[in-house]
C-alpha angles and dihedrals in degrees: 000000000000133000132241092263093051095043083056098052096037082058094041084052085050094054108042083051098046088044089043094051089062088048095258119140107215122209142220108311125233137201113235106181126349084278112034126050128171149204131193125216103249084221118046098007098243113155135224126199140184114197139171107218108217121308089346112131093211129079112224118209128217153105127127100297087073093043107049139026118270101252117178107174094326100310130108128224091229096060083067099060098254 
């Protein structure tokens, strides 16, 4: 079983795939509150977040990053090579 560290950056993996997959580059992230931390994408501004609701064990990935293309006036990130 994994620890809490490598929960965490088992989630954080899951989300920069999941974001990078729909062309967003996501940013530093940074750590909000003990149980939610967040990235935005550098492009469109979409965020994606892991969080551990309450006394859960488990992060749980989202935001909108992980839901919709990164669209920044029509181009996507990927047709820059990125």
């Amino acid at each position: 079983m994994m620890n809490d560290n490598g929960q965490y950056a088992a989630a954080v993996e899951i989300c920069e795939t999941g974001a990078r997959s729909s062309g967003h580059l996501l940013g530093v992230w940074q750590q909000v509150d003990e149980h939610l931390h967040a990235s935005m994408c550098e492009v469109c501004g979409a965020m994606a977040l892991v969080v551990r609701p309450g006394n859960e064990r488990c992060w749980r990935t989202g935001g909108k990053a992980l839901e919709q293309e990164c669209l920044k006036e029509g181009i996507r990130i990927s047709e820059f090579g990125a």
